[in-house]
TORLUM-381119 format. One line per field, with one value per residue: residue in one letter; x, y, z of N, C-alpha, C, O in turn. Coordinates in pm, 1 decimal. Example, Ala and Ser with C-alpha at 12.3 -4.5 7.8 and 13.67 -1.06 7.14 Angstrom:
% residues 2
sefi <- c(a, s)
n_u <- c(1319.0, 1285.0)
n_v <- c(-569.0, -225.0)
n_w <- c(780.0, 708.0)
ca_u <- c(1230.0, 1367.0)
ca_v <- c(-450.0, -106.0)
ca_w <- c(780.0, 714.0)
c_u <- c(1320.0, 1290.0)
c_v <- c(-330.0, 3.0)
c_w <- c(780.0, 787.0)
o_u <- c(1423.6, 1340.9)
o_v <- c(-331.9, 113.8)
o_w <- c(846.5, 803.9)
//
This chain:
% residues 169
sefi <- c(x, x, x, x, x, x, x, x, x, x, x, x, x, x, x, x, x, x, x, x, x, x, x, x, x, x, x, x, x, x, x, x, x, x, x, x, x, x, x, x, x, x, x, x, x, x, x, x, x, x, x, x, x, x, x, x, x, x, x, x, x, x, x, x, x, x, x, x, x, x, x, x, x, x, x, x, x, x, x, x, x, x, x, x, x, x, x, x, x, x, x, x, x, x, x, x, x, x, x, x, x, x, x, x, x, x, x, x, x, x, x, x, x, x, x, x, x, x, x, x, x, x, x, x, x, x, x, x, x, x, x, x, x, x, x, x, x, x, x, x, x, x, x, x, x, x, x, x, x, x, x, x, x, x, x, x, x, x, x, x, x, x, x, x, x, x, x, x, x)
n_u <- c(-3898.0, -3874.4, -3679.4, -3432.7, -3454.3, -3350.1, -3133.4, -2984.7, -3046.3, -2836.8, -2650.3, -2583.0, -2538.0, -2307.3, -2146.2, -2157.5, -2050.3, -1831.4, -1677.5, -1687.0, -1485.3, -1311.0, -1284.4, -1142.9, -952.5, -732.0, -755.9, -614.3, -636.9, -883.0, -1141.4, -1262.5, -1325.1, -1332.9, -1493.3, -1400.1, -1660.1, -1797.0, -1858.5, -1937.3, -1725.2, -1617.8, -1247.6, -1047.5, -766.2, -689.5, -530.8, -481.7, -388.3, -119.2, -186.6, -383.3, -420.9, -252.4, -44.4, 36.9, 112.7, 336.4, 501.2, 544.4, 622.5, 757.9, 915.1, 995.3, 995.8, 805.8, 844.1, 784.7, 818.1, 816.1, 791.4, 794.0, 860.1, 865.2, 977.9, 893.1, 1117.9, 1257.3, 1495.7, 1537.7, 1617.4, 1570.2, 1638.8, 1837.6, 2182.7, 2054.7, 1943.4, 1693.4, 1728.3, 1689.9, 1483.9, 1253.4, 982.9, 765.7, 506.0, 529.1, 500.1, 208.4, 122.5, 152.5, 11.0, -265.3, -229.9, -292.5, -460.0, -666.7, -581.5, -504.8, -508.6, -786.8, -884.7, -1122.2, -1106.5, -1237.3, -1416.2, -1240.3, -1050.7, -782.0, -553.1, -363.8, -30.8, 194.0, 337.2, 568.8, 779.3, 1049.8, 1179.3, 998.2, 836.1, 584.5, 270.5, 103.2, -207.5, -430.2, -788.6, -1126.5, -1363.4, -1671.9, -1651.9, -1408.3, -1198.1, -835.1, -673.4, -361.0, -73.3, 206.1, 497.8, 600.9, 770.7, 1105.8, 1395.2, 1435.3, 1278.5, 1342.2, 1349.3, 1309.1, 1331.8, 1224.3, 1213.6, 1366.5, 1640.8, 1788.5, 1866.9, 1674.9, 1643.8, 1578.8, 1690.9, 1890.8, 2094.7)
n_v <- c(111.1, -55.3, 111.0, 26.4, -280.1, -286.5, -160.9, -356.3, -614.3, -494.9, -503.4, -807.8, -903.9, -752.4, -859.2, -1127.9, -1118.9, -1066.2, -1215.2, -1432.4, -1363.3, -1353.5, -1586.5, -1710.2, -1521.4, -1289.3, -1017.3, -1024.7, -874.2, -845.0, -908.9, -884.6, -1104.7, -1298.2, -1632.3, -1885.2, -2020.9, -1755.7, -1641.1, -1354.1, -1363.5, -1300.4, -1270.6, -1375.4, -1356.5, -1474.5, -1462.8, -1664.4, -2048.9, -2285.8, -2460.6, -2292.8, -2040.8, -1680.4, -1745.6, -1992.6, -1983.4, -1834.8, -1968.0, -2223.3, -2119.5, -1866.3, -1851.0, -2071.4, -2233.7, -2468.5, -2726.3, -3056.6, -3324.4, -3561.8, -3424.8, -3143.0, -2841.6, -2474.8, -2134.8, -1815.3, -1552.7, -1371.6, -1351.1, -1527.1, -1758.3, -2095.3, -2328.5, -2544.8, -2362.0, -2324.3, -2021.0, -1781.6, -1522.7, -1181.0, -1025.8, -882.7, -769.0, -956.4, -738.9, -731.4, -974.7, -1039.9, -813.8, -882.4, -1174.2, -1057.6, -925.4, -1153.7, -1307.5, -1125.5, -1060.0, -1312.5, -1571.7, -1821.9, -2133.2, -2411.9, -2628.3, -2884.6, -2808.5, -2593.1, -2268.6, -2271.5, -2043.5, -1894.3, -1677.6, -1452.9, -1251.1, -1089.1, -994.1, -939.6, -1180.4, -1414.5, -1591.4, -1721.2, -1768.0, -1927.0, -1970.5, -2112.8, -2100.1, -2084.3, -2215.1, -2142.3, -1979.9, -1806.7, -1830.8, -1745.2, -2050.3, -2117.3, -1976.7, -1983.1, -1935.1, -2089.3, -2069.7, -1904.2, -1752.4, -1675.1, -1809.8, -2034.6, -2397.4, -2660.7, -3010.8, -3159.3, -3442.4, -3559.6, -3430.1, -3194.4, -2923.3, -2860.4, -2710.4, -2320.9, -2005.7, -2053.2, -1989.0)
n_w <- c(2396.4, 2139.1, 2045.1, 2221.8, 2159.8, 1999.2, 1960.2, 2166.9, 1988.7, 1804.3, 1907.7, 1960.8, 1785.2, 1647.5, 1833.9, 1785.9, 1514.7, 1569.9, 1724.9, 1499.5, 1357.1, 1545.7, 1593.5, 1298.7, 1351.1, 1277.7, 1046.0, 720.4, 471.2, 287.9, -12.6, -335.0, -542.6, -853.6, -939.6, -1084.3, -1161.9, -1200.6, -1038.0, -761.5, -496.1, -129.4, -78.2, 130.9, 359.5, 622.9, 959.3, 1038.4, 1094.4, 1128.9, 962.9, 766.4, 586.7, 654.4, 906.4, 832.9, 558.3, 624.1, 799.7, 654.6, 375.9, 388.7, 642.6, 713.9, 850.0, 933.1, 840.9, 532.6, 556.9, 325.1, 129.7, -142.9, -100.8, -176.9, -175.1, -84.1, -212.9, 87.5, 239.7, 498.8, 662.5, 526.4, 584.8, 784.8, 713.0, 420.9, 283.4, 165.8, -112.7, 2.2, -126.0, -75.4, 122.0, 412.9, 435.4, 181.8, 20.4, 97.5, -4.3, -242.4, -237.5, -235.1, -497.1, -722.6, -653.2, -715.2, -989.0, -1119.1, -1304.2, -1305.3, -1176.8, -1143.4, -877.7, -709.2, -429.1, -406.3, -574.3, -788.4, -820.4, -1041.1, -1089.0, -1236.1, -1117.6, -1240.7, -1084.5, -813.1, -880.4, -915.2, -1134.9, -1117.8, -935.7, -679.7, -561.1, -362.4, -291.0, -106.8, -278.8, -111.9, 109.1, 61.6, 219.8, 227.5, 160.5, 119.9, -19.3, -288.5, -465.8, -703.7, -930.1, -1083.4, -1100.0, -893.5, -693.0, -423.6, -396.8, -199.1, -121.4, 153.1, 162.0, 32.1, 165.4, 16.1, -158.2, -482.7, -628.3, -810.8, -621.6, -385.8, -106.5)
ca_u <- c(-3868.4, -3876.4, -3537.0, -3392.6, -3440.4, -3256.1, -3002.2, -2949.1, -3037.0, -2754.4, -2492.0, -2567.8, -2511.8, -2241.8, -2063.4, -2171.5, -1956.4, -1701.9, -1682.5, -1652.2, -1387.2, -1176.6, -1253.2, -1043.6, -839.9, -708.5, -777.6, -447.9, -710.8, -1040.6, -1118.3, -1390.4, -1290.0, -1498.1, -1448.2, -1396.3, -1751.7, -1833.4, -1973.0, -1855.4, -1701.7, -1492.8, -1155.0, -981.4, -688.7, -698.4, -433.7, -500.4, -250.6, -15.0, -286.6, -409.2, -399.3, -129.9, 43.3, 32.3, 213.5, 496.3, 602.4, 623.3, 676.8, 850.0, 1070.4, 1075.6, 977.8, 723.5, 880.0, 708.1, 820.6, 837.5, 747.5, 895.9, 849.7, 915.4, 1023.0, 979.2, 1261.8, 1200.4, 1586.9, 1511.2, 1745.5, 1441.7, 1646.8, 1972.3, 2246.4, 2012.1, 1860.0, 1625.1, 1749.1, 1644.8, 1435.5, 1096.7, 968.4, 642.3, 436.6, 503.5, 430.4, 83.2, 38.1, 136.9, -120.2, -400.1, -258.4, -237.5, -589.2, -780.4, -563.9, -433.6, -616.5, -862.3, -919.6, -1199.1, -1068.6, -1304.1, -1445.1, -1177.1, -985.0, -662.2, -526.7, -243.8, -34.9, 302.1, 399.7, 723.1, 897.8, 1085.8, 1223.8, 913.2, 740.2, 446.9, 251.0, 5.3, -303.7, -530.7, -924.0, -1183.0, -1508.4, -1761.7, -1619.8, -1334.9, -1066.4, -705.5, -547.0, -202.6, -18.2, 370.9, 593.3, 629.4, 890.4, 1136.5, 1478.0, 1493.8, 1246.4, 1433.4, 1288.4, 1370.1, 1281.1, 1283.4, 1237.0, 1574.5, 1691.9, 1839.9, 1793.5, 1600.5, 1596.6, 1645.8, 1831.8, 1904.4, 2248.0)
ca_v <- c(-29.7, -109.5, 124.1, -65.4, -422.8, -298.8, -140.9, -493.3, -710.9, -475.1, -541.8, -938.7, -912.3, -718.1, -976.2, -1236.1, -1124.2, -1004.1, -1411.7, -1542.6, -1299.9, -1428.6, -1758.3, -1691.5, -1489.4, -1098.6, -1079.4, -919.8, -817.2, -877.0, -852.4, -913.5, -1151.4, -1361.7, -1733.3, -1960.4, -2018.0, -1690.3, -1581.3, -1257.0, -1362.9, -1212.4, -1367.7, -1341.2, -1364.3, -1434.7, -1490.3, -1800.5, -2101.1, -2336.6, -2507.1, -2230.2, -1876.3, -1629.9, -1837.2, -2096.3, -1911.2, -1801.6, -2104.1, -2307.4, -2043.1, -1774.9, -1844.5, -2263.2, -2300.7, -2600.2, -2849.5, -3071.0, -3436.5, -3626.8, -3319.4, -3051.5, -2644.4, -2395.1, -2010.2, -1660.2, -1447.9, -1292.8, -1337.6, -1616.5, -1903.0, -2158.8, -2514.0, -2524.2, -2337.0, -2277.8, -1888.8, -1719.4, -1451.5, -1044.6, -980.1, -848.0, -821.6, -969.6, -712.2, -686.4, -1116.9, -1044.9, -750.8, -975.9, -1266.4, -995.5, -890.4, -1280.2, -1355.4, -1079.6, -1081.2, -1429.2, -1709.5, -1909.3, -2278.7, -2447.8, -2808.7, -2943.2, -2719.1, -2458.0, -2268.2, -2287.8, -1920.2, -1881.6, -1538.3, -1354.0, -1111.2, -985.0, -904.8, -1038.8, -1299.9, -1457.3, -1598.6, -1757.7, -1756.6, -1990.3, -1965.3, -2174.5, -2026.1, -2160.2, -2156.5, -2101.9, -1877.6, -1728.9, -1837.9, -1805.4, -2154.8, -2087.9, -1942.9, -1957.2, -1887.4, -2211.6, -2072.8, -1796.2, -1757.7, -1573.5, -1922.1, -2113.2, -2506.9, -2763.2, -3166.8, -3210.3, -3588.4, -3567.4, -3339.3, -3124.9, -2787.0, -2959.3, -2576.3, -2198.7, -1946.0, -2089.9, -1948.3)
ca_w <- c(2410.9, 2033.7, 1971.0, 2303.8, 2171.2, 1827.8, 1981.2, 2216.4, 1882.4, 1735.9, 1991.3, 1974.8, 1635.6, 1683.5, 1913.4, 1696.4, 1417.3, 1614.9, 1744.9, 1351.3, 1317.2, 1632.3, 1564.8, 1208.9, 1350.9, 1240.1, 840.4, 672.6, 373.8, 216.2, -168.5, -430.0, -652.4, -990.9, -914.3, -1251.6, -1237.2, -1265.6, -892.9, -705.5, -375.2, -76.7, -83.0, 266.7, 405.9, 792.3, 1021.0, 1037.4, 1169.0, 1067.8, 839.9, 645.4, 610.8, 691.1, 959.9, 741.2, 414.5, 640.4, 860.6, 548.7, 291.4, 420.6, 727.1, 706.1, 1022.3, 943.5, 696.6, 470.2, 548.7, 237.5, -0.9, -153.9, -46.3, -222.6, -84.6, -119.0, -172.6, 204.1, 316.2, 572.1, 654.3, 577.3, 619.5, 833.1, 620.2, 345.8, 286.2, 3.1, -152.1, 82.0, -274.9, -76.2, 274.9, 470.8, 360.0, -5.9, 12.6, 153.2, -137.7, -391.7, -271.3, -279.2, -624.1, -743.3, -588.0, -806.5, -1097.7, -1160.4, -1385.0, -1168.4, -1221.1, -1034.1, -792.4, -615.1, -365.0, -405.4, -676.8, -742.8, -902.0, -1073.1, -1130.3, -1280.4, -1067.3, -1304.2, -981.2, -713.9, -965.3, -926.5, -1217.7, -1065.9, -739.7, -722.0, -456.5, -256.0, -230.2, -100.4, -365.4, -94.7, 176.9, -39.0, 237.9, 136.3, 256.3, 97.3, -141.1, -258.6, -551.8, -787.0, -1028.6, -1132.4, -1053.4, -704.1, -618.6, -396.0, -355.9, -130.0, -122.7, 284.0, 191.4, -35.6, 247.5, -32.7, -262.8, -576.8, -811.5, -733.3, -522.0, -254.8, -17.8)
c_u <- c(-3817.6, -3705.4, -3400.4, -3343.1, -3366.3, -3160.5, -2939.9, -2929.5, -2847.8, -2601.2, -2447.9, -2489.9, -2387.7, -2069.8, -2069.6, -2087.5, -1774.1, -1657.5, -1618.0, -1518.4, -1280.0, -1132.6, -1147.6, -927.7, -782.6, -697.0, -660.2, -573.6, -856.3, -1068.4, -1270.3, -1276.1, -1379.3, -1430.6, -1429.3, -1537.3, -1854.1, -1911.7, -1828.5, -1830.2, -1586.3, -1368.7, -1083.5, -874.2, -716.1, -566.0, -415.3, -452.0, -157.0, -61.6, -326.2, -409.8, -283.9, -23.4, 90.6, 167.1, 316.7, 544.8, 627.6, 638.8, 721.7, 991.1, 1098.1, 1086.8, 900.2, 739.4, 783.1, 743.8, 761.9, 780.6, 867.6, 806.5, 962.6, 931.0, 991.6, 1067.3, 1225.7, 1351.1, 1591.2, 1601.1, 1647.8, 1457.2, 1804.0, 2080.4, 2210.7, 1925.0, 1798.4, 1702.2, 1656.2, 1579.2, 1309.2, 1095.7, 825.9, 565.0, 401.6, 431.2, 291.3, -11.2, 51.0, 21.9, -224.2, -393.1, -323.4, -380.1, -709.2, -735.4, -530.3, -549.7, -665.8, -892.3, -972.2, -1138.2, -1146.2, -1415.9, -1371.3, -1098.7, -838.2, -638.7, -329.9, -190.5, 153.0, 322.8, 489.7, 804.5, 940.5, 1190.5, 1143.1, 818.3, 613.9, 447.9, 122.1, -82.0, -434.2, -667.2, -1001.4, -1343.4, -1621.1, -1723.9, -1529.7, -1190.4, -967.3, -677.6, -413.5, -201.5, 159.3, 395.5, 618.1, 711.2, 932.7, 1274.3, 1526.9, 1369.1, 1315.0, 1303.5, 1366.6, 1313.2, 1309.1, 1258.9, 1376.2, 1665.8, 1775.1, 1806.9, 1751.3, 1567.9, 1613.9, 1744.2, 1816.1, 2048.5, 2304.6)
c_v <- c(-88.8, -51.9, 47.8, -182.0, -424.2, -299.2, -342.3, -614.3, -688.4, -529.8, -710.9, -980.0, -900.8, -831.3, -1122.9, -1253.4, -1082.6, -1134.2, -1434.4, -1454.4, -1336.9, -1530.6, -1796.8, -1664.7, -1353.6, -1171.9, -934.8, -865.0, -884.4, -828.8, -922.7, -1019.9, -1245.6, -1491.3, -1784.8, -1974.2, -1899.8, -1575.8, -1482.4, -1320.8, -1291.5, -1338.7, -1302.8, -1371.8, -1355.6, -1516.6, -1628.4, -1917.8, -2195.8, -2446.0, -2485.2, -2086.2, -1840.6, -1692.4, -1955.1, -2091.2, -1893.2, -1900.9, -2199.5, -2224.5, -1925.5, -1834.4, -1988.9, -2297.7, -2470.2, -2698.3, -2914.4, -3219.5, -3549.9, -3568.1, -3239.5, -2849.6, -2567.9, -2231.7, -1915.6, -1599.3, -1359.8, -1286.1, -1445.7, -1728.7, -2017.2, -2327.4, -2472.8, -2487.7, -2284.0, -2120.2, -1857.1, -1600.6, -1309.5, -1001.9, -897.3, -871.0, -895.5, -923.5, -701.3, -879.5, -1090.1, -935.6, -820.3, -1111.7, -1194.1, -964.9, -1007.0, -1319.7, -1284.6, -1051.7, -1237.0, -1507.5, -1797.4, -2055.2, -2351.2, -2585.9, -2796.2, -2812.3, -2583.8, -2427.2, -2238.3, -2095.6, -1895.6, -1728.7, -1490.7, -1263.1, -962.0, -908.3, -999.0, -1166.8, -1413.6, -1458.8, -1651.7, -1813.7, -1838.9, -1978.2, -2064.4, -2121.6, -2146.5, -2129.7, -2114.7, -2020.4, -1757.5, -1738.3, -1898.8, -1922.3, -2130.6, -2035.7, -1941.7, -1938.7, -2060.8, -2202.5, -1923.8, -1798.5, -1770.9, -1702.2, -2016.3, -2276.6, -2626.1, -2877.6, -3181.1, -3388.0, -3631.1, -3505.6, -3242.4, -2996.9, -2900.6, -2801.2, -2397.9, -2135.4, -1949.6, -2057.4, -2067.2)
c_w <- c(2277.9, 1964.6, 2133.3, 2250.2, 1988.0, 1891.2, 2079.6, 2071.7, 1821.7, 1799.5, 1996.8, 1857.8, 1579.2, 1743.9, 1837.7, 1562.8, 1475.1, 1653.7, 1628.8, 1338.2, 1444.7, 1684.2, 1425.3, 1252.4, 1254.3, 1090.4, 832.4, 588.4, 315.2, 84.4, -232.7, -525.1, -737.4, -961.3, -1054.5, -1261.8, -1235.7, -1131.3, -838.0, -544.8, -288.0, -27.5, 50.3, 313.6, 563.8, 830.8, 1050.0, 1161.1, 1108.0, 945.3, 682.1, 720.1, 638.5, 750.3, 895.6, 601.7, 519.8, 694.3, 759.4, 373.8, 275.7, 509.4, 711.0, 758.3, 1027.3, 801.9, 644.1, 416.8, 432.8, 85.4, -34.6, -80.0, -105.1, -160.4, -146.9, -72.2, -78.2, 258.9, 465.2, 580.3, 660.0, 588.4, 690.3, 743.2, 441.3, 357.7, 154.8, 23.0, -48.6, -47.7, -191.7, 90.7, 267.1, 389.9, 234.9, -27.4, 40.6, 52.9, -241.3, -393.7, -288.8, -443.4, -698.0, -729.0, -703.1, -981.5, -1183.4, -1233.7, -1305.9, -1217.3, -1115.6, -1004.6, -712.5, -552.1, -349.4, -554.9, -700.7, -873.8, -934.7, -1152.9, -1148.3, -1231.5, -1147.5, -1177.1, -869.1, -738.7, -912.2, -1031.3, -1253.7, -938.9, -739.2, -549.1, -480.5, -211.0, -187.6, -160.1, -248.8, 56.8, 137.5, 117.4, 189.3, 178.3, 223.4, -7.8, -147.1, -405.0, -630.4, -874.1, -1063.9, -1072.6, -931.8, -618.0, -538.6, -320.1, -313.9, -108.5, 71.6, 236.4, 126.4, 12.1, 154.9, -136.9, -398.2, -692.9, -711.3, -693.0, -378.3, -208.8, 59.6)
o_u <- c(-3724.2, -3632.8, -3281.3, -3225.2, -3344.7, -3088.6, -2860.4, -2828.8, -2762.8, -2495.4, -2334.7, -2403.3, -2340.5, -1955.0, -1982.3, -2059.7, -1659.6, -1563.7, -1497.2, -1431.1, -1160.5, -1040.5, -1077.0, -823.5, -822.3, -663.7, -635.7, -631.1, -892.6, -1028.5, -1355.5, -1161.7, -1492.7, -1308.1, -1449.9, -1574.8, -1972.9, -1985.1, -1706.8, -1930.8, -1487.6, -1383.9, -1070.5, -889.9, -755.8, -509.9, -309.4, -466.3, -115.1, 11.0, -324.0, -403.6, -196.2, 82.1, 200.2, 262.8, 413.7, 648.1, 732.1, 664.9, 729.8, 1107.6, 1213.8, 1164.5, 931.1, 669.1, 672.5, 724.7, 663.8, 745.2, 983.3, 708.0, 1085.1, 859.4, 1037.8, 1104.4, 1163.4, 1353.0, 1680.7, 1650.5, 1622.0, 1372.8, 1872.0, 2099.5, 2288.8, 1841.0, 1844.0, 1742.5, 1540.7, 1646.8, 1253.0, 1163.2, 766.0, 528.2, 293.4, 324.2, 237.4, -131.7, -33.6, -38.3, -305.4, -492.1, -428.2, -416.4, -801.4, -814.3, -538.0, -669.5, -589.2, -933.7, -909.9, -1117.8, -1141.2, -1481.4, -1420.2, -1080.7, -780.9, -702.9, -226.0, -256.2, 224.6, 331.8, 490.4, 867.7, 886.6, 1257.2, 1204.3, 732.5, 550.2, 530.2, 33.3, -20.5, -507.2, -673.4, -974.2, -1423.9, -1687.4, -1830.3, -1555.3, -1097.8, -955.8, -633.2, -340.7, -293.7, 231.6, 292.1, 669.7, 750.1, 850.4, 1270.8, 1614.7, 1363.2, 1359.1, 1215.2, 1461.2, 1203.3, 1421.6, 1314.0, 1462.5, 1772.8, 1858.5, 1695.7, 1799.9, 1498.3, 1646.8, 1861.6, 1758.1, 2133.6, 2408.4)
o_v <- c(-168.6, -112.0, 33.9, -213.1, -510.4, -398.6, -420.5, -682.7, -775.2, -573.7, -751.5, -1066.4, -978.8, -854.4, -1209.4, -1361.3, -1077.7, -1163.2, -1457.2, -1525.6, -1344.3, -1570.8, -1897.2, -1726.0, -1354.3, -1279.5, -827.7, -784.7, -1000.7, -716.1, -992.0, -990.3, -1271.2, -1483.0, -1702.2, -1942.5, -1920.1, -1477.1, -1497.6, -1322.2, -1237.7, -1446.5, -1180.8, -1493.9, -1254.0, -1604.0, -1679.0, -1898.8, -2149.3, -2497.5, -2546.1, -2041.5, -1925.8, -1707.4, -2002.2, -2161.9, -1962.0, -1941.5, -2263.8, -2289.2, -1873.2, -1854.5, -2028.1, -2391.8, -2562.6, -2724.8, -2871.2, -3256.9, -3618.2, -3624.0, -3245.8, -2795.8, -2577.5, -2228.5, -1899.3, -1580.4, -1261.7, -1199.6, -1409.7, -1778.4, -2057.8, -2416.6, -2379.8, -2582.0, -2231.7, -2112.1, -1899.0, -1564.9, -1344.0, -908.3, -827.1, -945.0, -905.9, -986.2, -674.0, -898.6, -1161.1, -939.2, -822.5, -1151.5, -1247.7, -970.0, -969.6, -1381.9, -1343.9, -1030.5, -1248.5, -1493.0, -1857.0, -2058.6, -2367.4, -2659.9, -2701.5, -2738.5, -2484.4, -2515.7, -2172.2, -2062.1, -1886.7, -1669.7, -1506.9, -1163.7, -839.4, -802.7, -1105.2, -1229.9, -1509.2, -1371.4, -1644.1, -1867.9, -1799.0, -1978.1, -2083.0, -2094.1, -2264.4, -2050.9, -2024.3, -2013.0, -1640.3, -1657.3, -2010.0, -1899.1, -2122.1, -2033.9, -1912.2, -1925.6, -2140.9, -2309.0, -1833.0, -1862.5, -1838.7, -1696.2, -2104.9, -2267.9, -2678.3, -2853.4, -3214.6, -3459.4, -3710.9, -3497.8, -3188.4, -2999.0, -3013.6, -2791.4, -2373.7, -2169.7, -1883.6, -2105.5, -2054.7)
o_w <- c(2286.3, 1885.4, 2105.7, 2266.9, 1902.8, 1902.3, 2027.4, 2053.6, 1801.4, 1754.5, 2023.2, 1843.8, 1496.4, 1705.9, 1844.0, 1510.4, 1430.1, 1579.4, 1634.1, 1288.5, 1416.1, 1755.2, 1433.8, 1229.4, 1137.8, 1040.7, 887.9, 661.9, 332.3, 54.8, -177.1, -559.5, -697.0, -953.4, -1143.4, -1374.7, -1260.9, -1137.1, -848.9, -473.8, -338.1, 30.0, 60.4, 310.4, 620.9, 764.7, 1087.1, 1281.8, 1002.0, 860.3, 575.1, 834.7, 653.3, 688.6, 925.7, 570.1, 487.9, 640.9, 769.2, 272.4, 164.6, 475.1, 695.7, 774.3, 1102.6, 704.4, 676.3, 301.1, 462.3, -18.4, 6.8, -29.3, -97.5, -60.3, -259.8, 43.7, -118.7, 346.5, 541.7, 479.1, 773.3, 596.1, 647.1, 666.5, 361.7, 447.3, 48.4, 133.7, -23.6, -90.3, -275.8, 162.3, 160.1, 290.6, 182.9, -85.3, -44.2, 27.9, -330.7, -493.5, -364.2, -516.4, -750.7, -828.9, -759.0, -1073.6, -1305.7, -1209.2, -1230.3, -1333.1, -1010.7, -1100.8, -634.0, -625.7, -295.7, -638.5, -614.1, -973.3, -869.1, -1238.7, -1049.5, -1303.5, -1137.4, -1175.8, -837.9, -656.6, -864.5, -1043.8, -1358.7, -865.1, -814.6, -442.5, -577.8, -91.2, -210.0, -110.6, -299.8, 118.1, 165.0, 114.1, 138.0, 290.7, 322.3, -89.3, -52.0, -470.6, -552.5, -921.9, -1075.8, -967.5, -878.4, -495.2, -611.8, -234.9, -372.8, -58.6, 108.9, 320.2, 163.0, -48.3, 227.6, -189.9, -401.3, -794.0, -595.2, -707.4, -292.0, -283.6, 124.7)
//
């Protein structure tokens, strides 16, 4: 009875994490990283949606699907046409964006805001010379991350409807 009501505990348990995980939503990666003040947490990437997380990074910083009404957005070089007539530079695909926020996440300089930290990081590639990321101090989810400067950056003002820096096509 007693290895019964494990094995049942185990399966609740089981289903119980398997829940938090498809309430997130599929995790691209998972990492250790030291926050600024000094604590080991797991930094995550989940699939997210157009908020935060993965879905998030590409509809407004990859393809340019979800504008940014009276801001600016900036691009990775992914090859994407991400404003009518405008494209980034074919410098990198999908996946290499999603290895560079894991690189960016455990190497980059961390600076604590608020409840989350903001990390900032040099790639040297891509013609990307910084990638700046979105944690969150007490779960360690990503909310965003994008490219803030370097040549092959391409940035756009949708409230000045026009390119505002970069390579933009």
């Amino acid at each position: 009875m007693k290895q019964l009501t494990y094995r049942l505990w185990w399966v609740g348990f089981g289903l119980l994490l398997g829940g938090l995980a498809l309430a997130q939503g599929m995790v691209h990666f998972q990492v250790e990283v030291r926050t600024p003040a000094g604590q080991t947490i797991t930094a995550i990437l989940y699939d997210g949606n157009t908020s935060y997380g993965y879905q998030h990074i590409r509809v407004r910083h990859i393809t340019g699907k979800k504008t940014n009404p009276g801001g600016i957005t900036s691009f990775f070089p992914v090859g994407y046409e991400v404003r009518p007539g405008i494209s980034t530079p074919a410098l990198m695909q999908e996946d290499e964006v999603i290895s560079l926020i894991r690189t960016a996440v455990v190497k980059g300089a961390k600076q604590s805001q608020g409840g989350r930290f903001v990390v900032n990081y040099n790639p040297g590639a891509y013609g990307i010379t910084n990638v700046l990321a979105v944690v969150d101090s007490d779960d360690g989810t990503i909310i965003t991350a994008y490219p803030t400067a370097g040549p092959s950056v391409c940035t756009y003002s949708d409230k000045e409807q026009r390119v505002i820096g970069g390579d933009c096509r």
